[in-house]
N, C-alpha and C positions, 0 to 999 in steps of 0.2 A: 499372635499379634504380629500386623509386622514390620518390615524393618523403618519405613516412616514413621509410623505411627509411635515405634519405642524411641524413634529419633527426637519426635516431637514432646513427648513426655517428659522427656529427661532434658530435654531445652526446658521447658516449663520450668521443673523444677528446680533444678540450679538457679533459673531468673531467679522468681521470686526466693531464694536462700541470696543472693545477691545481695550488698548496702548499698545505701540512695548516690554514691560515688561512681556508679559503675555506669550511672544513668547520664553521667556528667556529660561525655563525649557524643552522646545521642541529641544530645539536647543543643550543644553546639552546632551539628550539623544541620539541625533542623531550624535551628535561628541562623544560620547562614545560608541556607535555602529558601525560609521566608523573606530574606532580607533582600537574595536575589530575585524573585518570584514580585515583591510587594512593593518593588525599589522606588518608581515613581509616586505612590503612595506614601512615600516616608518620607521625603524631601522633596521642598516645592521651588527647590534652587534648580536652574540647567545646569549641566554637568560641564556642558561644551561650551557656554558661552563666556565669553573673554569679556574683563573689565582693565578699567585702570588701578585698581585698587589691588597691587601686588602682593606677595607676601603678608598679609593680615597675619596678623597672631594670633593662636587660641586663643576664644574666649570673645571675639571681637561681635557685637549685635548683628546677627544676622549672618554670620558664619562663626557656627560653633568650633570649628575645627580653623578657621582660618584659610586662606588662600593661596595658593600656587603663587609660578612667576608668572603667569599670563592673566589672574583675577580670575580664575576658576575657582569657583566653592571646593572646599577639599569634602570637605563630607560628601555633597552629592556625587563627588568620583570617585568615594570610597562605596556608596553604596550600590551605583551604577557599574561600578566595576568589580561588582560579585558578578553579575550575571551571566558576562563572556567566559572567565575564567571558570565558572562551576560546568557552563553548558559542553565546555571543550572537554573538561575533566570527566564529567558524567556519560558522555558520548563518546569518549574515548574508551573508557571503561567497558561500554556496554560494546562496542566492536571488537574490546580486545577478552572480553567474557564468551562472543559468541565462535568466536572461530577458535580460541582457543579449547575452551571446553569442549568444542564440537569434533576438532582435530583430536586430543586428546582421547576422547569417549571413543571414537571410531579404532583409534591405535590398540588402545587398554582392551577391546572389545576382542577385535581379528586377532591380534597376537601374529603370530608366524612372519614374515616375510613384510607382510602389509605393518605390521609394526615396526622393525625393523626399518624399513624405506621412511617410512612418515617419523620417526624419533630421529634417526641421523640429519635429516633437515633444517628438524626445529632445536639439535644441538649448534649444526651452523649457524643456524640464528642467533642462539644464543650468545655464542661466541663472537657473534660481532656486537660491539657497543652501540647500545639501542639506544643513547643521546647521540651518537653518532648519525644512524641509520634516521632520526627522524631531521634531526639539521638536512642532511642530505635531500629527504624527498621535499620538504617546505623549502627550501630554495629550490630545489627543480621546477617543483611545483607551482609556487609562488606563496608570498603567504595568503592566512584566508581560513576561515574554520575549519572548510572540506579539508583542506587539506591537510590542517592542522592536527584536528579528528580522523580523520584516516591515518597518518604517521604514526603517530601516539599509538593509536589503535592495534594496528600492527605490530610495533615495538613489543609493547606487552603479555603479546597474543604467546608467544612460545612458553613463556615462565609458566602462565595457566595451563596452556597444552601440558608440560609436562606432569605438574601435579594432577590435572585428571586422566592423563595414563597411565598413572601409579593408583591411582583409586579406582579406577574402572578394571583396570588388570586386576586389583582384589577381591571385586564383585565378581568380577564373571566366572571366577574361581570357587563360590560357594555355591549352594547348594538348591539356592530358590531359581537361580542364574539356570544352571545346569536345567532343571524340571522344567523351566519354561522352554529351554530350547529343545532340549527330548519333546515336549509336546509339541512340537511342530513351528511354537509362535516365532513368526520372522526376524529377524536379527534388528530391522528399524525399530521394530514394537518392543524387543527385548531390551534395546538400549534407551528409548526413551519411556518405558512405563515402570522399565525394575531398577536398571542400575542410574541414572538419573537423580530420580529423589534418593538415591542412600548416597549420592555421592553430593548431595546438595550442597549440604551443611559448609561441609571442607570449602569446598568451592566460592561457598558466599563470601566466608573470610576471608578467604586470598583476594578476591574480587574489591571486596571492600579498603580494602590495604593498597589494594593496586591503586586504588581512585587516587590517595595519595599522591604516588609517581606519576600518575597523570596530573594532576593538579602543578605539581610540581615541573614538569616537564613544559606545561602550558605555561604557566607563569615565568620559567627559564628563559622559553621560546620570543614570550614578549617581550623581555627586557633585552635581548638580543637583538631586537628588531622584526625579528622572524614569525610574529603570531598576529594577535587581535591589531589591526594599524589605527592609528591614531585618526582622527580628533576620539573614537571610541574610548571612556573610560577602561582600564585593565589595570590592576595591581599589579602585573608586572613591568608594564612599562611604564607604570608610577615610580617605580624605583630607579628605575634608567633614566626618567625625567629627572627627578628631586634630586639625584646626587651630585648634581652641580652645587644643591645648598643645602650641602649633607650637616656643618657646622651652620650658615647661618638660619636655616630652618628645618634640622633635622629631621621633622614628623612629616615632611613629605616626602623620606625613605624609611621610616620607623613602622608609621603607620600601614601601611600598604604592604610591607616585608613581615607586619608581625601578623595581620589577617592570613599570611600565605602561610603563615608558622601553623597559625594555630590551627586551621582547616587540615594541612598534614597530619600534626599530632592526632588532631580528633580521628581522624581515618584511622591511623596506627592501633590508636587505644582501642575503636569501636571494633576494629578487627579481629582484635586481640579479643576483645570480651567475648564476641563469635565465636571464637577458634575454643574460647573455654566452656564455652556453653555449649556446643554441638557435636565437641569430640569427646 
């Protein structure tokens, strides 16, 4: 049998030996990605439009959540303001999943010299502070998703590079590695059809973990001023907004800071329950 397919077995079985708790942080993500996904659907408020009717308080007819200091419904720009923050975080993920891994797989694979050259690079990277390196290129840059999604992106990419050049340097070291490359098959084929899927598993995890940092990173970047620009709904710069009336309407920095809480956590946990299931 082989090495996928025992990979996937033994994911199975662990799931199901799992309690309905572990399901918890799954279910979180996927209610805050319907929620960004369905947002106009759930709220029949504009998110952008300005009244006189300032600071309402919970509870008030017709804004459940109450309003800003501009008469913005607060609900509709909690709900509106999933969608910028997940698309940054998810896309940032997936740019820093592909060159990372792919950097990484290449390293772990050649060995000699080509590892060597491509590891001492992505420890430079690492050694500079990647809140740093992404402040940097969004103001160069300017802010703006591209850009936003590409910093982030970037940042993240070396941490993944190195973990799949410690898993690919383990693959290519056994023995189905070995017989595929004795038989001739090409080093592109060998990397992406043998050691690939046995280096999946590890990889999802970290990936999934990383979205976190991205999340986190994006939501930093707005409250900074440096991400999603306003009049756009964004939970982080809801927080930069409200804390002018952090005492006398707290929930328009409670709210929006604790959505950003909990979307990390959930990544952390779901991560984690990956990393226990697939290794």
């Amino acid at each position: 049998m082989s090495e996928p397919a025992v990979l996937g077995r033994r994911w199975r079985a662990r799931a199901f030996a799992r309690s309905w708790p572990a399901a918890i942080p799954w279910l979180v993500l996927a209610a805050l990605v319907l929620v960004a996904l369905a947002g106009p659907l759930l709220v029949s408020a504009d998110p952008v439009r300005q009244t006189n009717q300032t600071l309402l308080p919970i509870g008030t007819p017709g804004h459940l959540l109450g309003t800003d200091d501009l008469g913005r419904d607060e609900l509709a720009r909690l709900v509106y303001g999933a969608r910028p923050l997940l698309s940054v975080a998810f896309l940032a993920t997936a740019v820093a999943a592909v060159f990372g891994t792919g950097i990484g797989l290449v390293a772990g694979f050649a060995g000699g010299r080509t590892e060597g050259a491509v590891m001492r690079f992505v420890d430079f990277a690492l050694a500079f502070p990647s809140i740093l390196l992404v402040i940097l290129v969004v103001a160069a840059a300017g802010p703006g998703t591209v850009s936003l999604v590409s910093a982030i992106g970037v940042s993240l990419a070396p941490g993944l590079a190195r973990l799949a050049r410690a898993l690919s340097a383990r693959e290519a070291a056994r023995d189905y590695v070995v017989a595929a490359r004795l038989g001739g098959t090409r080093a592109p084929r060998v990397m992406v059809r043998e050691i690939l899927p046995n280096i999946a598993g590890p990889m999802l995890a970290q990936v999934v973990m990383t979205l976190s940092v991205a999340a986190g990173y994006a939501a930093g970047l707005s409250y900074l001023g440096l991400g999603i620009q306003p009049p756009t709904p964004d939970w982080g710069y809801m927080v930069q907004a409200g804390q002018e009336f952090l005492f006398s309407a707290p929930r328009l920095v409670v709210l929006p800071a604790a959505l950003t809480l909990v979307l990390v956590v959930a990544c952390n946990f779901a991560g984690d329950d990956l990393r226990d299931g697939l290794v």
